[in-house]
TORKOL-4160 file (C-alpha; in steps of 0.2 Angstrom, whole numbers, padded with zeros to 4 digits, m for minus):
187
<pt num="1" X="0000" Y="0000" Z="0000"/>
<pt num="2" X="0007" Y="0017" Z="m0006"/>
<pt num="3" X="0002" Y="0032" Z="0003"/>
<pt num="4" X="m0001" Y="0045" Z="m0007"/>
<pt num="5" X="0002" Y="0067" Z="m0005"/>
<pt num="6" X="m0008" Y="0080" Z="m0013"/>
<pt num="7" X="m0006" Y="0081" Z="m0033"/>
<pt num="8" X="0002" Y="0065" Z="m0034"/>
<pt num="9" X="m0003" Y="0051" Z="m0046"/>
<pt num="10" X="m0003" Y="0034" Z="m0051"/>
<pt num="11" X="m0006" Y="0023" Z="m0067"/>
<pt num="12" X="m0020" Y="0010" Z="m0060"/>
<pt num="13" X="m0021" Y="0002" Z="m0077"/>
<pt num="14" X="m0003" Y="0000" Z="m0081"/>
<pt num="15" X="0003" Y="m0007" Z="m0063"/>
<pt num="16" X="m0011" Y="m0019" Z="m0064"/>
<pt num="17" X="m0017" Y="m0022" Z="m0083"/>
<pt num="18" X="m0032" Y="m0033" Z="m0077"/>
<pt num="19" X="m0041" Y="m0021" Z="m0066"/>
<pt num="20" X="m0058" Y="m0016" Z="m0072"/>
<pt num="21" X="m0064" Y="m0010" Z="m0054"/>
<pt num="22" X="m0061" Y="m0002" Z="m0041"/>
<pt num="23" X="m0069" Y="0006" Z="m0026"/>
<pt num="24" X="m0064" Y="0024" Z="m0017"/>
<pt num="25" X="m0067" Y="0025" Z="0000"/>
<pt num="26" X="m0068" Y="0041" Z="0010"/>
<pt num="27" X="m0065" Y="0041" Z="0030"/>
<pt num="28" X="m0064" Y="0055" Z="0041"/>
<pt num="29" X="m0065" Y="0057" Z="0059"/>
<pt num="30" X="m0071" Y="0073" Z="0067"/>
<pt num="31" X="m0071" Y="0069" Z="0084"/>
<pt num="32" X="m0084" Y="0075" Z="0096"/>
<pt num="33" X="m0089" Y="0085" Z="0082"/>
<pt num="34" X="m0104" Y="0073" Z="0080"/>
<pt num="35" X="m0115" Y="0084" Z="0069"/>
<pt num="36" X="m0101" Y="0089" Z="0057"/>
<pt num="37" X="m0099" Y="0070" Z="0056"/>
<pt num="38" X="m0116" Y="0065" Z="0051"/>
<pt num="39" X="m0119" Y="0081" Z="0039"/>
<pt num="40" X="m0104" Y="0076" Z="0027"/>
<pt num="41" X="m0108" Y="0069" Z="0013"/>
<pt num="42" X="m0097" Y="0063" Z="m0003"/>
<pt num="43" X="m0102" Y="0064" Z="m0022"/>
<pt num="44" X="m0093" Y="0060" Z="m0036"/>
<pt num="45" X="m0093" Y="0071" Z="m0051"/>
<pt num="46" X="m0093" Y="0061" Z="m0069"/>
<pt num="47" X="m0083" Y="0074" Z="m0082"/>
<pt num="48" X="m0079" Y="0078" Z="m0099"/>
<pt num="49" X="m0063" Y="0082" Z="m0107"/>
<pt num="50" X="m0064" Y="0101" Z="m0101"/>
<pt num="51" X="m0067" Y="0093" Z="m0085"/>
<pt num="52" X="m0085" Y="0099" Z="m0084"/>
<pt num="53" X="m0100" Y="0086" Z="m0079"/>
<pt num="54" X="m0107" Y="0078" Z="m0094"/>
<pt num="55" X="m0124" Y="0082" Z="m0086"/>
<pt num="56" X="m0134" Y="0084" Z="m0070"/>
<pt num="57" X="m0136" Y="0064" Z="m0068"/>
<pt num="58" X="m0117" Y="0062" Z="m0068"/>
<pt num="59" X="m0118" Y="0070" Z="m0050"/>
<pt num="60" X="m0121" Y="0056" Z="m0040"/>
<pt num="61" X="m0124" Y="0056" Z="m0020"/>
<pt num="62" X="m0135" Y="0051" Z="m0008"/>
<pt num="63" X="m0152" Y="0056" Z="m0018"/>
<pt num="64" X="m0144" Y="0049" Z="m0035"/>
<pt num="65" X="m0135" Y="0033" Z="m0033"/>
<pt num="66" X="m0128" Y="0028" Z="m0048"/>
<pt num="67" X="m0123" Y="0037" Z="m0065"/>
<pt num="68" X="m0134" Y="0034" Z="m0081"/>
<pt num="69" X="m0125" Y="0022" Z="m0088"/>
<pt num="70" X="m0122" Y="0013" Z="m0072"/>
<pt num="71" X="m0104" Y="0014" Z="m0072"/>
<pt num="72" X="m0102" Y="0023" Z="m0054"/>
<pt num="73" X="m0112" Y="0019" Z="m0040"/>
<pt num="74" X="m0112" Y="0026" Z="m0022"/>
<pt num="75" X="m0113" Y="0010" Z="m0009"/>
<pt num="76" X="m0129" Y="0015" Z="0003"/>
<pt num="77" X="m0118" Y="0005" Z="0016"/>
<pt num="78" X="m0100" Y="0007" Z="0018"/>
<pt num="79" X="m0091" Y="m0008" Z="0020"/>
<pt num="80" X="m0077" Y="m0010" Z="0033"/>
<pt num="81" X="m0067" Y="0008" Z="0038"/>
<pt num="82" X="m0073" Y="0020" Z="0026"/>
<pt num="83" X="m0087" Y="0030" Z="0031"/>
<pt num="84" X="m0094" Y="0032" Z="0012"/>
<pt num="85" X="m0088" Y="0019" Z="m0005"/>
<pt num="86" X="m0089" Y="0022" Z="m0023"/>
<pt num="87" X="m0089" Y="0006" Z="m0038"/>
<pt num="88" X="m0083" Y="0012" Z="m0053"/>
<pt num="89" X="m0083" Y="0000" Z="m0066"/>
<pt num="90" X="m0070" Y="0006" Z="m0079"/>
<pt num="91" X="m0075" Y="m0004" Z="m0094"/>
<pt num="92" X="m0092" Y="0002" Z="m0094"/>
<pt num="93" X="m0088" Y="0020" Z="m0091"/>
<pt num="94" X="m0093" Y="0030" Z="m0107"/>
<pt num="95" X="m0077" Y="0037" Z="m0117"/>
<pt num="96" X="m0084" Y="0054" Z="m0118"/>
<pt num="97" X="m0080" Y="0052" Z="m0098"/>
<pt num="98" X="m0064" Y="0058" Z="m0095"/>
<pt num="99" X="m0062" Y="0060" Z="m0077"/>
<pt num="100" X="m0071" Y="0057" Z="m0063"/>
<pt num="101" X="m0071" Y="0068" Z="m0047"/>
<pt num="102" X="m0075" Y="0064" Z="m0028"/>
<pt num="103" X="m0079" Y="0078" Z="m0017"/>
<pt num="104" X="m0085" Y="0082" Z="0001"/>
<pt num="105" X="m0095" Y="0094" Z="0006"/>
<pt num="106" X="m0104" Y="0098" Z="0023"/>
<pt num="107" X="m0119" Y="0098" Z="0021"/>
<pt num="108" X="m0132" Y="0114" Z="0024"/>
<pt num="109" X="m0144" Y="0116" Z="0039"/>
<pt num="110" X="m0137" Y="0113" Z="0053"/>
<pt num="111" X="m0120" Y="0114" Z="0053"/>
<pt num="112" X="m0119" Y="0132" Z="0045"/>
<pt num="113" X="m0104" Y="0135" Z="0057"/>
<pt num="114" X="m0097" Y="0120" Z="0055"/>
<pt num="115" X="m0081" Y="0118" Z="0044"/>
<pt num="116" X="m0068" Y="0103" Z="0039"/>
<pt num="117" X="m0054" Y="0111" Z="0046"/>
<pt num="118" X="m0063" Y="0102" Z="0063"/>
<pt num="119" X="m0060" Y="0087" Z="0056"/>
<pt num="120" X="m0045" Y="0077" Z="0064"/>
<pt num="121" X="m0043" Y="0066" Z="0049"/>
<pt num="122" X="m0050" Y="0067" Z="0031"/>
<pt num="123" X="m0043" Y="0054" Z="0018"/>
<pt num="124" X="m0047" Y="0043" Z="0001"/>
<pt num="125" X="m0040" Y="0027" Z="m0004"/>
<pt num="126" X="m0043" Y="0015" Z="m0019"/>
<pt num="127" X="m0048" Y="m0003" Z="m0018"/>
<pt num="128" X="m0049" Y="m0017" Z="m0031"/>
<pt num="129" X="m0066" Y="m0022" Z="m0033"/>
<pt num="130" X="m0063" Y="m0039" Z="m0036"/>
<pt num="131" X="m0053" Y="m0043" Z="m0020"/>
<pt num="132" X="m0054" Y="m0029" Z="m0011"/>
<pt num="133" X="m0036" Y="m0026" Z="m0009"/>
<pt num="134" X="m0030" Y="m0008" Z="m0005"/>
<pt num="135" X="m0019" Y="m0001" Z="m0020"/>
<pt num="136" X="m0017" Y="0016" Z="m0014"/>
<pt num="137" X="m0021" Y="0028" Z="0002"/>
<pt num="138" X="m0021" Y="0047" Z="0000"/>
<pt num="139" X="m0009" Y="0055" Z="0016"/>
<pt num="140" X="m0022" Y="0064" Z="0031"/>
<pt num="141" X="m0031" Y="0077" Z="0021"/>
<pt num="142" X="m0038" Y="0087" Z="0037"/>
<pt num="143" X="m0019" Y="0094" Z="0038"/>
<pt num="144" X="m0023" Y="0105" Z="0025"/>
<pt num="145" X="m0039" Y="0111" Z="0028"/>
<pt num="146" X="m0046" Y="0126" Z="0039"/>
<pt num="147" X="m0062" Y="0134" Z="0034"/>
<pt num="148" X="m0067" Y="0127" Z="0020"/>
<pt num="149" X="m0084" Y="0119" Z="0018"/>
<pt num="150" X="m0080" Y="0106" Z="0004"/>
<pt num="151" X="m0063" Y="0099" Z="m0003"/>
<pt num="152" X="m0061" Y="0090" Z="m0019"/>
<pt num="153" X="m0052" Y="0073" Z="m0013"/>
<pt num="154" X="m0046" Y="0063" Z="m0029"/>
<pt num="155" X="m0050" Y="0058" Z="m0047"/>
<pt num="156" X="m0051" Y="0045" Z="m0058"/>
<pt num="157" X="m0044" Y="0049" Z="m0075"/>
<pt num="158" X="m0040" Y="0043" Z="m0093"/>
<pt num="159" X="m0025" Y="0044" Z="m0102"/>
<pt num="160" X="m0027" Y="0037" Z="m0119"/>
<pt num="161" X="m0033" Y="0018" Z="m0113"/>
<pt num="162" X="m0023" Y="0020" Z="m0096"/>
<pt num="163" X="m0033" Y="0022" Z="m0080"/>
<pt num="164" X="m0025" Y="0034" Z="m0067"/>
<pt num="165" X="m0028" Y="0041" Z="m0050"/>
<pt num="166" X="m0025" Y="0059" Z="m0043"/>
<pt num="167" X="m0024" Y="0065" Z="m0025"/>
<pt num="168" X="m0030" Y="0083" Z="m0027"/>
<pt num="169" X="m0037" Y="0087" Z="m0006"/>
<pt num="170" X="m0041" Y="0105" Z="m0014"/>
<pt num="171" X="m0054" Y="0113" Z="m0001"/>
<pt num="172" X="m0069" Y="0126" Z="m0007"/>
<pt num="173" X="m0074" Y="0138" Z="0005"/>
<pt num="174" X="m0089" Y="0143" Z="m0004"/>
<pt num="175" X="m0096" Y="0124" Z="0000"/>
<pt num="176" X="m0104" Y="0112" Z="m0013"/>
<pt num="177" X="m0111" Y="0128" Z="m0022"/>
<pt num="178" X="m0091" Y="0132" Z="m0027"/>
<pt num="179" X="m0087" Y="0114" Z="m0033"/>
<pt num="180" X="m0102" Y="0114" Z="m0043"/>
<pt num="181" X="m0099" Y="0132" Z="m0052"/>
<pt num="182" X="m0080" Y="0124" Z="m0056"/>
<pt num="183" X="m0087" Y="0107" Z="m0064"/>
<pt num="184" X="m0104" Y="0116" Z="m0072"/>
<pt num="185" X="m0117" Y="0106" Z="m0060"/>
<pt num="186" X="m0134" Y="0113" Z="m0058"/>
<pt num="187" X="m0140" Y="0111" Z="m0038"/>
């Protein structure tokens, strides 16, 4: 297992030719902050080549579990550590996909004063679907947050027929609605 710092990458594909899945988990730990805890919530952002959503059903999240195509789909139950889990199938992700996204974002109501630099740890790491084998883990996100309100955790992108993962841990301070201006989502 790797650990992985912010803007590194690696070549899923090419260090293991036979992968067609994978999951991303996303853990965090905010301590006694129970409220901030329970009002996160992760999403994952299906994009084009000018890394811009395809459409508003390539948002997935809690009240839309699966892209169109059924390619990426956000696990109802987390299995094992992770506090949230998303299945990407790579051979049925569309070509005009070029990049898939995972975010966090607290969410509105009642945690208006809530913010991710509480949290103690925030972190992503990618599994093999069909074992279930950690490849990779991002290092402790949280470091690098302070009063932000959502953070952009990793993607999953194409390089010509290679799959590849990206550590980006880049926070929003204008929340859920600032990540979806950048990736052209309508909320």
């Amino acid at each position: 297992m790797a650990v992985m710092k912010r803007g590194a990458n690696v070549a899923l594909t090419r260090e293991i030719p036979d992968l067609t899945g994978i999951v991303l988990g996303i853990s965090w730990d905010a301590g006694s902050e129970a409220v901030l805890a329970e009002n996160l919530v992760a999403a994952t952002i299906l994009c084009d080549s000018a890394s811009r959503a395809v459409s508003d059903e390539h948002f997935v999240f809690f009240n839309q579990l699966s892209s169109p195509d059924l390619s990426v789909r956000q696990l109802e139950e987390a299995l094992g550590a992770d506090d949230e889990q998303i299945e990407l199938d790579l051979d049925r992700v569309p070509a005009e996909i070029s990049r898939i996204v995972l975010v966090a974002y607290v969410n509105d109501g009642p945690v208006r004063r809530r913010a991710l630099g509480q949290l103690k740890h925030c972190g992503i790491r990618v599994m093999n679907l069909a074992d279930n084998r950690e490849l990779v883990r991002s290092e402790n996100l949280a470091q690098w947050l302070t009063n932000e309100t959502a953070v952009a955790l990793g993607e999953v992108y194409r390089r010509g027929t290679e799959w590849k993962f990206k550590v980006i841990g880049e926070g929003y301070t204008s929340g859920i609605a600032g990540i979806a201006a950048d990736y052209g989502v309508n909320l």
